[in-house]
N, C-alpha and C positions, 0 to 999 in steps of 0.2 A: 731183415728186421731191425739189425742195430743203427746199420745206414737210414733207412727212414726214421728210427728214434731220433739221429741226431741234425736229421734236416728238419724234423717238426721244431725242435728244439730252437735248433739255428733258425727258423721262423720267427718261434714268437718273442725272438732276443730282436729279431729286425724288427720288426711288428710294433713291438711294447717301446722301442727305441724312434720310432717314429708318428707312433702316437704320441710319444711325449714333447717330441718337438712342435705337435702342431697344437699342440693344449699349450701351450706357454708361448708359439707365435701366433696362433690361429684363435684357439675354438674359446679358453678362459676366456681374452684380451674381451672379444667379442660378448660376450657374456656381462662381463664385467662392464664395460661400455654401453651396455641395455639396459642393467642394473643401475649405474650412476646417473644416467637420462632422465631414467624416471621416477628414481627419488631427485632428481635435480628439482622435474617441472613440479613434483608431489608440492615441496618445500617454497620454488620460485613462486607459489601462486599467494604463500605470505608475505612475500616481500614485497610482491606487487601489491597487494594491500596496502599492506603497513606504509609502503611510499605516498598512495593515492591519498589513503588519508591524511599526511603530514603535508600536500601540496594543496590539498581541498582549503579554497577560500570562506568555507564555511565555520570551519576549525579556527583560522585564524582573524578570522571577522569575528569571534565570539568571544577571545582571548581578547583584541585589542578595544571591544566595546566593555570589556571589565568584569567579563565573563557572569553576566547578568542569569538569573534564574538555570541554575545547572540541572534542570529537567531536559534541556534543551539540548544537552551534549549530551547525557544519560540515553535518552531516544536515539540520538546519531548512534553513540557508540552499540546500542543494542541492534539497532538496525542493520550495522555493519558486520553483526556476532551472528546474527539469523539468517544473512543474505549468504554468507562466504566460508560456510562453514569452517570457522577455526575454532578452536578450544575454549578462550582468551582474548579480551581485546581492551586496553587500558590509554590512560592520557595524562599526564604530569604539565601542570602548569610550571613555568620555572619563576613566573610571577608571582604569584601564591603559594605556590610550593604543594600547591593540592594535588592527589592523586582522586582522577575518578574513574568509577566504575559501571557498565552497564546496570549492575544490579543496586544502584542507587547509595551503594555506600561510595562515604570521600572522609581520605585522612589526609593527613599532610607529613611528606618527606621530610628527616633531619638525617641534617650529614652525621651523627652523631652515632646512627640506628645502621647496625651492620646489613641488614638489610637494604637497606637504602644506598649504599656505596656506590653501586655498579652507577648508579644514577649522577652522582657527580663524578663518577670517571669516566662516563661515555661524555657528560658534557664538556670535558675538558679536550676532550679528544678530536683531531682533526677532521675522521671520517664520518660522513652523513649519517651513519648506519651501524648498528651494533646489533651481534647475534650473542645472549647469554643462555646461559642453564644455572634453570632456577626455581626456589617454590615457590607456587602463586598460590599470597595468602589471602587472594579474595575465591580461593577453590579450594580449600584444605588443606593446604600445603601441598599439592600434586607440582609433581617435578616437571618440569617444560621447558622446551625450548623461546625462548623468547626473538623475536625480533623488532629491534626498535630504531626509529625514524627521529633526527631532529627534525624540527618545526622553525622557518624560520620568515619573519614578515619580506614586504618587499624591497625593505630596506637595510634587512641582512640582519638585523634583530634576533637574536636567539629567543625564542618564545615557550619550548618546552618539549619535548620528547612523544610520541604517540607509538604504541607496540602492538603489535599480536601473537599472541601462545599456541604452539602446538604441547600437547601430551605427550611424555617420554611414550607412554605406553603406546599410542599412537605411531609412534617410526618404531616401537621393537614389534609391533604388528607386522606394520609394513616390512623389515625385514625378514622376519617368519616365513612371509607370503612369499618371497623370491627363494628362499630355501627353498620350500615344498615346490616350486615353480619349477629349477634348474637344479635341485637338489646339493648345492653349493653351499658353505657357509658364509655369511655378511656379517664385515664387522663394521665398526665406526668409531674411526682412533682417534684421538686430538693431536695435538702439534708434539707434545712428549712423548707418546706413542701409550699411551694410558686407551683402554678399552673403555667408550662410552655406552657403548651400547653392541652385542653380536645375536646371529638370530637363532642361537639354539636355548631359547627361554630366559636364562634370568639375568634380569639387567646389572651392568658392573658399574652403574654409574659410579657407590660410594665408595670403594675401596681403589688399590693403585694396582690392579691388575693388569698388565703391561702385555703387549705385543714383543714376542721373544721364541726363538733369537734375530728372526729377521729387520726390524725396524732401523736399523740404520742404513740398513740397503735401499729403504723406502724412504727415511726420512731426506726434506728439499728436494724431491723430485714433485712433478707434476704427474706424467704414468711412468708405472713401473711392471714387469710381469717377469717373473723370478722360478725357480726352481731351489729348493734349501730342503737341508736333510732335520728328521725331527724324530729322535727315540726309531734311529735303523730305517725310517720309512723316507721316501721322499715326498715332499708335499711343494706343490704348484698356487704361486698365487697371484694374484695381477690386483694394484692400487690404482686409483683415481685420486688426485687431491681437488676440496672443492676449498676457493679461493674466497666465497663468501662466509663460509661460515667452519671457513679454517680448522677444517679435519679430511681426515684421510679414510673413504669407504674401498674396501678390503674385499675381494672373493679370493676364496682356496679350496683347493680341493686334494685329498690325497691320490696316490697312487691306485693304492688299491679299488677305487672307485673307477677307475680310469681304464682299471686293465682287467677287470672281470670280465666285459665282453671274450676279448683276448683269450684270457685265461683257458674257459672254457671251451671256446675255439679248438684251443690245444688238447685239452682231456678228452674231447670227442675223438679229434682228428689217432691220439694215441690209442685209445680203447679201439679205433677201427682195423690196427694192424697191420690190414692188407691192404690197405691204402696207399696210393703212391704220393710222390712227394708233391705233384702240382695239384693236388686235392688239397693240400695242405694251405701251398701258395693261393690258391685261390677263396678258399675258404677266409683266409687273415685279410686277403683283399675288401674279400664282401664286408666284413666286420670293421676295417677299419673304416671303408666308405659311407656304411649305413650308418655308423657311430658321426660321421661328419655330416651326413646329411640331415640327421636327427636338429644335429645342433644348429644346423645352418637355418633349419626351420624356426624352430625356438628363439633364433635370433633376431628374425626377420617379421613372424607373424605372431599377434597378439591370441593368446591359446585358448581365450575365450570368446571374443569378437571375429575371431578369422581373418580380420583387416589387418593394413600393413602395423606394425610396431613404429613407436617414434625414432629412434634409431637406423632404420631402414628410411624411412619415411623422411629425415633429412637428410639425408643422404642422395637422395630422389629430387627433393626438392632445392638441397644447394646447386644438382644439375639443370633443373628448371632456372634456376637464376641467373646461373651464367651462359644461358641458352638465352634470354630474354634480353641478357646486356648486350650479346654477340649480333643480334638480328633486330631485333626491337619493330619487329612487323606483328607481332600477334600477342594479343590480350590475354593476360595470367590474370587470373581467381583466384582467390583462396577463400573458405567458408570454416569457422570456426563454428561447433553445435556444443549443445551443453545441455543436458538431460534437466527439466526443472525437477525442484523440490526429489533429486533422486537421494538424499540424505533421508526423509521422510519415510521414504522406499523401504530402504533398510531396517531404521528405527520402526517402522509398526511391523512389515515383513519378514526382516530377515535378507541376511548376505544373500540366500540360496535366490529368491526371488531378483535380490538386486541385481545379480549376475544374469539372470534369466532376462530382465526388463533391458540391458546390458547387448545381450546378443541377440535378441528379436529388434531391438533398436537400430542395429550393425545391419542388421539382413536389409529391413526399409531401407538403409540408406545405398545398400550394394544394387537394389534392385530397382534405384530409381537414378542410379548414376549413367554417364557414357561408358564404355568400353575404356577410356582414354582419360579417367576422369582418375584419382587417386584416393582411395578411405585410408585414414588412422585413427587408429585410437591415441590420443593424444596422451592420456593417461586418467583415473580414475571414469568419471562418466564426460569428459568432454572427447570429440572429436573433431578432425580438419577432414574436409575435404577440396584438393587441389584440382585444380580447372584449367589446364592447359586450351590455349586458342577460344578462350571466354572471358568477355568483359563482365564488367559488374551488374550490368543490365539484363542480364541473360542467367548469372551467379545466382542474382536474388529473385528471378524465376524460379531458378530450379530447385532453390533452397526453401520458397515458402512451398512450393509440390511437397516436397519432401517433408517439410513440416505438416502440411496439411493431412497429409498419408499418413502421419502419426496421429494426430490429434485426432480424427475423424476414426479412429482403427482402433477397436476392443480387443484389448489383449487380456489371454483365459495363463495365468499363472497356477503355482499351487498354490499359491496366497488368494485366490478368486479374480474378479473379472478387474483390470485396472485403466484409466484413461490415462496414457503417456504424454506431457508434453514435450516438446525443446525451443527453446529457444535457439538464434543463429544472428552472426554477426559476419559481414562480408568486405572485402576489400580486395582492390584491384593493385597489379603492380603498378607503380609508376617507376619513370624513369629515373634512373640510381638506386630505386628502394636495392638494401638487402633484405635477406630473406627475417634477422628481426625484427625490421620495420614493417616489414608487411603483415606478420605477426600480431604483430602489438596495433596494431590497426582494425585486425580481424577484431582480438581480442578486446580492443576498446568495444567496436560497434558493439559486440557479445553483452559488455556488461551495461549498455546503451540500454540494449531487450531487454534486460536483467529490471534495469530500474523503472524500466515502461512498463511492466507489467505482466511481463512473462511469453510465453507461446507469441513469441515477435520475430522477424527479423528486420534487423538496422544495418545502412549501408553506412560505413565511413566514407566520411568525405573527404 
C-alpha cells in the first residue's frame, strides 16, 4: 500500500513536471500564436483602410482642387464608414486645418487645443502612419483606438492625415471572446508595461495598473514564454510584441489550471488502493495525451466553422509557396470570400444567428471543395480558400459554384428564413509572388466585388 502511495505520488511529480515543460514550450506558445493572428488580421484590416484611403486619388484630387463643396468627402468618408465596418472614420486637411466628418460636422484643428496635439506630432514625424488612443469627440467621447495615414500629393506635398476608429470596447470584446475560447487570460500592454486593456471585464485603460512582476523579462523582446512565481503559485505566460502598434499581447495561465486534469488523475488512482502502479503510469499518460490533443485541436481548427484556423492555415500555405518556388509546373489559387452585409446579420439578429450563418456558410464551402483543396476561416466572416494545381480560370469557376450554391440556397435560422450572399476575390500565384502578395491581390480583387455591387466574383490581374 505505502509502495504504491509513493509511486502514485512519484507520478504525478513526473506528470505535473512535464506537463509544465510542454505549456511553456508547446501547448501556451501555440495558443498564444493563434491568439496574436487573429487579433493581428482583426486590427490589419484598418490599416488596410486607412492606407487605401490616404493613396485614393480621389482624396487628393479634392484637397488640390480647393476642396470645393465638402458634401463630397462627407459621402466618400461615410461610404467608407458603411462598407468596412469600423467604428470611426475622419480626415484633416493640413491646408485648412479642417477636420471632417461622415456625419457632416467640420471644425478646424489648433495646435493650441490639447486635443488636437497628437495631430501636429504625427505630422512632424518621419513615419507614414500613427496608431493613438483616444476620445472621439464626433462619438461622445468613446475611447478608441485610432489609426492614421498621412496623405501625400505626387510630389511629395504633405496634404493632411485620413484615420479610422476602432472602439475600446470593441478589442475588450474581442479579448473576452478568446478567454471563454482557450480559457486563458489576454492582456495588452503598452511599451511601459502599463495594462491597456485584459479580458477578464474591466478595462484599465485610465489608471497606471502595471504588468508585475514579470515585465522586464518581456520588455525588448519580440516572443517571450516564461514561467514566474506569483503569491506561492506558478503562473505560465507567453508575449507576442506587435510592432505596428507598439504593444505587447499577453496570455497566461496558472498552474492550477494546468494541473487539475492531473490532479484528479491522482485522487482516483489513490482512492483505488489496490491498484498497481502501471495503472497509475498509464492513466497520467492518457491525461497528459488527451490534454495535448485537446489543444492541438483548438490550435489548429476554428471551433465554430470546423475549417482550418489562420495559424494552421499559414503555415500550410508558406509550404505551398515554397513548393511552387521549387517546381514551378503547377498553378496555385487562392480565393479570398467575405460573407455580405454579415454586420446587418448581427445588428437586426443577433451573434447567436451570426455564428449560425457563419457555420452553414463553412459547410457550402467544404462541400463544394476538392479533397486537395484547403478552407480557413480567415477570421471574423471572411475566408480563403487555397487551390493547389488550379489556375485562376478554373479558381473563379469554382468560386462563382460556390457563390451561386449560397445565394440560390434558403437558409431556415432561429431568426427565420435568410438569403446569404458572398462576395469572392481570386488570384493566381505568379512567379516570385510571396505568400503576402498573393494575399493582397486576393484581397484587392475582394474589395473590386465589394464596390461592384456585391454577390460578385473578381479576378486580379
Amino acid at each position: 500500500m505505502s509502495g504504491f502511495i509513493v509511486t502514485s505520488i512519484f507520478s504525478y511529480t513526473v506528470a505535473r513536471y512535464s506537463l509544465t515543460d510542454r505549456i511553456v514550450d508547446e501547448t501556451l506558445p501555440l495558443i498564444s500564436e493563434n491568439i496574436y493572428l487573429e487579433t493581428q488580421n482583426k486590427l490589419d484590416r484598418h490599416i488596410v483602410i486607412s492606407s487605401q484611403m490616404a493613396q485614393d486619388t480621389f482624396v487628393q484630387d479634392w484637397i488640390v482642387e480647393g476642396e470645393k463643396d465638402s458634401s463630397r468627402i462627407e459621402k466618400y468618408l461615410a461610404t467608407i464608414l458603411q462598407n468596412s465596418q469600423i467604428f470611426t472614420v475622419f480626415f484633416i486637411s493640413d491646408i485648412t486645418k479642417r477636420y471632417y466628418h461622415p456625419n457632416g460636422q467640420i471644425r478646424y484643428i489648433d495646435q493650441d487645443n490639447v486635443g488636437d496635439k497628437w495631430y501636429f506630432k504625427a505630422r512632424s514625424q518621419k513615419r507614414n502612419y500613427d496608431v493613438i488612443i483616444s476620445e472621439d469627440e464626433m462619438n461622445d467621447g468613446v475611447l478608441s483606438v485610432f489609426i492614421n495615414f498621412k496623405i501625400y500629393n505626387e510630389q511629395g506635398d504633405f496634404l493632411g492625415i485620413t484615420g479610422v476608429g476602432l472602439s475600446l470596447d470593441n478589442i475588450q470584446k474581442l479579448l473576452d471572446s478568446y478567454q471563454d475560447l482557450h480559457g486563458r487570460r489576454v492582456y495588452i500592454v503598452n511599451k511601459k508595461g502599463v495594462i491597456l486593456f485584459h479580458s477578464m471585464g474591466e478595462r484599465l485603460l485610465s489608471n497606471n495598473a502595471a504588468m508585475a512582476p514579470p515585465f522586464d523579462k518581456i520588455q525588448n523582446t519580440t516572443k517571450t514564454n516564461i514561467a514566474y512565481e506569483n503569491n506561492g503559485k506558478t503562473v505560465f505566460l507567453s508575449s507576442r510584441y506587435d510592432e505596428k502598434f507598439q504593444w505587447y499581447l499577453i496570455v497566461e495561465e496558472d498552474e492550477s489550471y494546468s494541473n487539475t486534469p492531473i490532479l484528479k488523475t491522482l485522487l482516483i488512482n489513490l482512492s483505488g488502493a489496490g491498484s498497481i502502479t502501471i495503472i497509475v503510469l498509464f492513466l497520467s499518460h492518457l491525461t497528459i495525451n488527451g490534454y495535448q490533443k485537446r489543444l492541438e485541436q483548438m490550435a489548429t481548427v476554428d471551433h465554430l466553422t470546423k475549417a482550418m484556423n489562420r495559424h494552421a492555415f499559414d503555415l500550410l500555405f508558406s509550404q505551398e509557396i515554397k513548393k511552387q518556388k521549387r517546381q514551378k509546373n503547377n498553378p496555385l489559387s487562392v480565393v479570398m470570400f467575405d460573407i455580405d452585409h454579415f454586420k446587418s446579420v448581427n445588428d437586426k439578429y443577433g451573434h447567436q444567428v451570426g455564428d449560425e450563418v457563419l457555420a452553414y456558410v463553412s459547410g457550402i464551402f467544404q462541400s463544394q471543395i476538392r479533397s486537395s483543396d484547403v478552407l480557413c476561416r480567415w477570421g471574423g466572416e471572411e475566408f480563403i480558400i487555397l487551390l493547389p494545381n488550379c489556375d485562376k480560370t478554373e479558381a473563379t469557376k469554382l468560386a462563382n459554384e460556390v457563390r451561386r450554391k449560397i445565394s440560390e440556397s434558403k437558409f431556415l435560422s432561429s431568426g427565420g428564413e435568410l438569403t446569404i450572399t458572398v462576395s469572392g476575390g481570386v488570384a493566381e500565384y505568379l512567379d516570385g509572388d510571396e505568400a503576402d502578395n498573393l494575399l493582397f491581390r486576393s484581397d484587392k480583387a475582394l474589395y473590386q466585388a465589394k464596390e461592384n455591387g456585391r454577390n460578385k466574383i473578381e479576378i486580379s490581374i
